[in-house]
N, C-alpha and C positions, 0 to 999 in steps of 0.2 A: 569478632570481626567488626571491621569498623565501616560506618558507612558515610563514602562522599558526594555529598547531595550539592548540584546545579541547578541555576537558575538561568535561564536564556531570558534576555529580553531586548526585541525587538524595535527601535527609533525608525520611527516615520510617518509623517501625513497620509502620505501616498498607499501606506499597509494601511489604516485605517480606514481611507476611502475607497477602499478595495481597487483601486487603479496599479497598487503592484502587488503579485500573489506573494507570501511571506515565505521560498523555498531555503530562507538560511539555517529558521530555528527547526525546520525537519532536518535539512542536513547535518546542524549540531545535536541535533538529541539522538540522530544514529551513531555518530562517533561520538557519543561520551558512551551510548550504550554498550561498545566495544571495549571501552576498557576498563569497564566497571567503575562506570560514576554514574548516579542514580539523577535521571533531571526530576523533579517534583514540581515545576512549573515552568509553562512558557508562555510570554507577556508580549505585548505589541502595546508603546505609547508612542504618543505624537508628539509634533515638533512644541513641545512646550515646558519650559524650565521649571517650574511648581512641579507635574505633574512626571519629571525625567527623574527631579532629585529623590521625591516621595518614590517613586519607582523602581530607584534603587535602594534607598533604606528598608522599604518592603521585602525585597530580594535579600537582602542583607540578613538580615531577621530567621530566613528560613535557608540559606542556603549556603555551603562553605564555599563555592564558585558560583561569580555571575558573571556569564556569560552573555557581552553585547554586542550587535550588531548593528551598523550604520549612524548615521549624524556624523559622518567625519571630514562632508565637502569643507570646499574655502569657502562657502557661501553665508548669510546671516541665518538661512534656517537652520542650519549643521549646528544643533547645539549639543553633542553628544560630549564633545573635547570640555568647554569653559565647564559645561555641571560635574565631569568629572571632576576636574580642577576646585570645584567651591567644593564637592560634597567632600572631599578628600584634605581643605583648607591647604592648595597650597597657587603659589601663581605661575603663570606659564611664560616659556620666554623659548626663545631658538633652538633645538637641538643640531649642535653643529654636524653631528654625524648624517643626520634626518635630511639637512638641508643641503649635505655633500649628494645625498642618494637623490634626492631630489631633483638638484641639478642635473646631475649625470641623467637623471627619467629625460629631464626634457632635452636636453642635448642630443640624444641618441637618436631623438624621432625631430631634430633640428628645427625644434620650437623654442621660441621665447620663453623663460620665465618670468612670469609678472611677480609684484607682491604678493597679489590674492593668492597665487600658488607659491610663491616664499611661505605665506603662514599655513601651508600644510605643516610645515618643519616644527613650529611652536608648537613644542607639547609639555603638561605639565607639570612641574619641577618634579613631584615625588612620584612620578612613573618610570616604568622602564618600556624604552623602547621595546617594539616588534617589527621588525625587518620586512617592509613589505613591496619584494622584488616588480610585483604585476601591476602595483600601481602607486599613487602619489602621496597617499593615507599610510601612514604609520600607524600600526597597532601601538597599545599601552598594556601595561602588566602593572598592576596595584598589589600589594600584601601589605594588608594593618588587619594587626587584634587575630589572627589564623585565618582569616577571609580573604580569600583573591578574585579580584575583576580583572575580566578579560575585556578591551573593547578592541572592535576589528570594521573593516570595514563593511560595507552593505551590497557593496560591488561581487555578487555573487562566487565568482572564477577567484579574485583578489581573496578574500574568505575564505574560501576553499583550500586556497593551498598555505593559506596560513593558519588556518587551524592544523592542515598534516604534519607540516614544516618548523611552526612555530609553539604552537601553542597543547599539541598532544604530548609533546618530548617536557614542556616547561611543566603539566598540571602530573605528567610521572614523575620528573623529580622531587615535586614539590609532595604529591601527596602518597602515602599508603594506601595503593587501591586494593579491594576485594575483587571478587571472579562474579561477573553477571553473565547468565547464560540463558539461553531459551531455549525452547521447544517447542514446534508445534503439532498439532494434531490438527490432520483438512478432514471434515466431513461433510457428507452432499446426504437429500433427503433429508433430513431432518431439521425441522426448525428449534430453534436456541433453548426456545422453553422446555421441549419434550427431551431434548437432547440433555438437559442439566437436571433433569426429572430421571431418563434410565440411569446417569452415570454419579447420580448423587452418592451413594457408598464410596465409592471409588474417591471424590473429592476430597470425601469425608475424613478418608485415609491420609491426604497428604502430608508430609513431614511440616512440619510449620516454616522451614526456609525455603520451601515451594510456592507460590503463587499461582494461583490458574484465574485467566482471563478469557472470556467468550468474549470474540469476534466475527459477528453475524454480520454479511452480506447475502449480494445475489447469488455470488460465487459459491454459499454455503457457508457453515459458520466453522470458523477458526479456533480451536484450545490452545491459547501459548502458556506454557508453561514455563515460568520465573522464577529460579534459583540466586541464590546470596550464597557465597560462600567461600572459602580460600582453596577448592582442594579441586581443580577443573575435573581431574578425573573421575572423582569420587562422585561429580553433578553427571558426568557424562553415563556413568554405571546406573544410577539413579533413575533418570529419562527413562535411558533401555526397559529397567525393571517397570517404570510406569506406565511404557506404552506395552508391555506386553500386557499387564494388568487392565487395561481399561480393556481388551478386545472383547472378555466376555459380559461386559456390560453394551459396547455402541460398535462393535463387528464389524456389520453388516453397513453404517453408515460412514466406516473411514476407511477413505480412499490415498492418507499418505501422510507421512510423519518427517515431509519436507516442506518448504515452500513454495515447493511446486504447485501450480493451479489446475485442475482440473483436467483440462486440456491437455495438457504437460501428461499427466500418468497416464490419461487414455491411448497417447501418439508413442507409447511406450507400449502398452498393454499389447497394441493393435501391431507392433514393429516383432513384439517377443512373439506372438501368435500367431505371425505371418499372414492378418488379414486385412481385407479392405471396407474400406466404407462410402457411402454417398448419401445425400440428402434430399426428399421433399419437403419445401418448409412454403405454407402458406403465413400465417398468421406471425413470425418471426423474422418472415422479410428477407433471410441471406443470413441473420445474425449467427446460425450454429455454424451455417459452413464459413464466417468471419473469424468466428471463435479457433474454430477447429484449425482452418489456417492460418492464423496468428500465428501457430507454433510454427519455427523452422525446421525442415525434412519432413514436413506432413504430406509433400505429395507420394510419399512411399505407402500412404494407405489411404489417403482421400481421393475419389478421383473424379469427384463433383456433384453435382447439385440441381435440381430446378426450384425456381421461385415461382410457385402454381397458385399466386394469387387470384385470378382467377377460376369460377369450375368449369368454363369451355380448356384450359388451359392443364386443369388435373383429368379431363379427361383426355385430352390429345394427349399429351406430354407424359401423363401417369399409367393411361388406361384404368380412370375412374371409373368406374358403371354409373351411366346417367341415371338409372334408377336406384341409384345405392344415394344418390344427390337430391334426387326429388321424394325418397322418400323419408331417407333419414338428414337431409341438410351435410352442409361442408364442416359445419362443425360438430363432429358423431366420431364416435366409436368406429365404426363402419367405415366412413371414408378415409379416416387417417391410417387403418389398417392397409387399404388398398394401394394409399399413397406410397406409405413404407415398403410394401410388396411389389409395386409397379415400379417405382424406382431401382432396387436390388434388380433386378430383372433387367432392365433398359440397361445400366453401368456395368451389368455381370458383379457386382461386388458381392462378398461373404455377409456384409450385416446393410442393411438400409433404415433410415429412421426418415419419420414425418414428424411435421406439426399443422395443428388447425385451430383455432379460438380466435376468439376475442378479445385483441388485446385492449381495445378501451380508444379514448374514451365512450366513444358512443356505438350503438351496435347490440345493446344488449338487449336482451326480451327477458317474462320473468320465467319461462324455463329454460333460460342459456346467459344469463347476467352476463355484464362485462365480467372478465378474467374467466370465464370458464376455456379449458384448454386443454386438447384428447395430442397425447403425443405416441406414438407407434415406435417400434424399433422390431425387423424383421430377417431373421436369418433363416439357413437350412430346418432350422429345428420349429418355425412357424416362424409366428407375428406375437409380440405381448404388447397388451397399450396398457394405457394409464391418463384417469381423470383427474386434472389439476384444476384447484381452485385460488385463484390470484384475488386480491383486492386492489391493488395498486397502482400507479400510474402507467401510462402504455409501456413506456421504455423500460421500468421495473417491473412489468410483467412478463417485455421479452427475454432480458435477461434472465429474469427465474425458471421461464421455459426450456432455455438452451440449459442452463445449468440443468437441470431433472434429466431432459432429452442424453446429453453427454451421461449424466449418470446411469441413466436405463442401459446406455449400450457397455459402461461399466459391468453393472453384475450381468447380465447377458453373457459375457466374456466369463465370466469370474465361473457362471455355472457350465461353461462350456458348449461353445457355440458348434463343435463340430462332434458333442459327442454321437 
């Protein structure tokens, strides 16, 4: 199996000064990842001809395609065109075709063409055109020594459709690709360390054209698994066999062997089980019932919420017990239990959950620190909570809340809420 390895690299001031976010070399590393071309680098330099040519003879060095984007206005920073032209020794002059398309651009929207946008048309000599319908930049196509550049333009939409159009159908012809595939594994509860700690056997085992990569966020952390290979079925058989292999090692922590989030398999769970949910959420603000509705057809099983930041507010709105507040605090065991239970009650729903903590930054005592956070989840069969300890910034504490909170009412489900 052979492997063809890309290189994207990114022209511009404006990416380097963070005043444009760089969404092209995401967009090209998913479409090469489709059709089995391997990126092993992506670059962002600025408008400077020293550090454009060294940037690509770098790229050169490690990669069979490179892949560029932007530097292609009529202006004097656009130095993407002339460094191609020197790094390649050759000189640039009209492309009559270029300058046919050209005209006909501005004609159609009954604009002038000036010179500055005649020498979009110059491109040079030892290139091949790329047809670029959406705007006034021509792409280029280079092949010397087995090595092919791509340059496109920076004009996001213009890009886009000239990578589908242009440049995925030229780098099939051009090369012999292999089958890149993934897999993922989502699991919730558990953090990255302890989770490559049960399932290390399991790793251990992988065929050597497997790759596995942890992907830890708030959301939970991610397994993708990466295959190399010619036989797509033969990877598809393989996954199968791995994901059933891993369950009796992390079971109980994975929630779905899609890219679905979270949210996504709960608004599934809760649609298959025919039940409903609602929320008390102090210390999260709205964020699970944001979460939760995020997903589209969620009102088929959410049917609301109170934000009881306040505890005159969990006790109107929840029916707290004032003395479950004055003598255990809002942030207890005890009242997020209530919260959970008062809410189910108030919406008539099948499962109700709370939350209460700390999410930071200030607020904390030394027996309740910032990130300490008691989450509830309460159906027919009682109330089970759960003490969470965060370290992290407020926003990344609420997010790790809702994520736990959503998962609690996962296995809740899972053990049977109505048995």
């Amino acid at each position: 199996m052979t492997t063809v390895k890309a290189e994207i690299l990114a022209v511009g001031d404006e990416l380097l000064y963070g005043q444009t976010l760089d969404t092209n070399s995401h967009y090209i590393s998913g479409e090469m990842d489709k059709i089995g071309v391997r990126v092993v680098r992506r670059s962002t330099v600025g408008d400077n001809e020293a550090d454009i040519l060294k940037a690509f003879a770098e790229a050169e060095s490690r990669a069979d395609i490179v892949l560029i984007s932007g530097g292609l206005g009529p202006t004097s920073d656009d130095l993407t065109k002339p460094c191609l032209a020197k790094y390649f020794g050759c000189g640039i002059r009209i492309h009559e075709e270029a300058l046919k398309e050209v005209t006909e651009f501005f004609r159609k929207r009954g604009r002038e063409l000036t010179e500055l946008n005649r020498q979009q048309a110059a491109l040079p000599e030892c290139c091949e055109k790329i047809t670029n319908p959406l705007g006034t930049a021509p792409g280029m196509w280079f092949d010397r020594n087995g090595k092919v550049f791509v340059s496109m333009p920076g004009v996001p939409h213009e890009m886009v459709h000239m990578v589908q159009h242009e440049v995925i159908p030229r780098i099939r012809r051009r090369f012999t690709l292999p089958v890149i595939a993934h897999q993922m594994i989502r699991t919730a509860g558990i953090g990255e360390s302890f989770l490559a700690e049960k399932i290390a056997p399991w790793e251990e085992s992988l065929p050597p054209h497997i790759h596995l990569a942890y992907l830890p966020s708030e959301a939970g952390v991610k397994l993708r698994l990466t295959a190399f290979g010619d036989d797509p079925e033969k990877i598809r058989r393989e996954f199968e066999a791995l994901c059933q292999s891993i369950l009796p090692y992390a079971g109980p922590y994975i929630f779905g062997f899609t890219d679905d989030p979270l949210e996504v398999v709960l608004g599934k769970m809760l649609i298959e089980k025919g039940l409903t949910l609602s929320a008390a959420e102090s210390c999260t603000g709205g964020h699970v019932s944001h979460t939760i509705t995020s997903v589209p057809g969620s009102s088929a099983y959410f049917l609301g919420s109170v934000v009881a930041y306040a505890n005159a507010i969990k006790i109107k709105a929840l029916g707290v017990n004032s003395d479950t507040l004055a003598q255990y605090g809002a942030v207890s065991e005890q009242t997020v239990a209530e919260m959970a239970i008062g809410v189910r009650q108030r919406f008539g729903t099948d499962i109700g959950v709370a939350t209460s903590g700390i999410a930071g930054p200030d607020g904390g005592t030394p027996e309740k620190p910032v990130g300490t956070i008691w989450i509830a989840c309460a159906d027919r069969n009682g109330v089970e909570t759960r003490k969470l300890h965060f370290a992290s910034a407020r926003l990344v504490n609420i997010k790790l809340t809702t994520t736990s909170v959503l998962n609690l009412v996962r296995l809740r489900i899972k053990k049977g809420v109505k048995d």
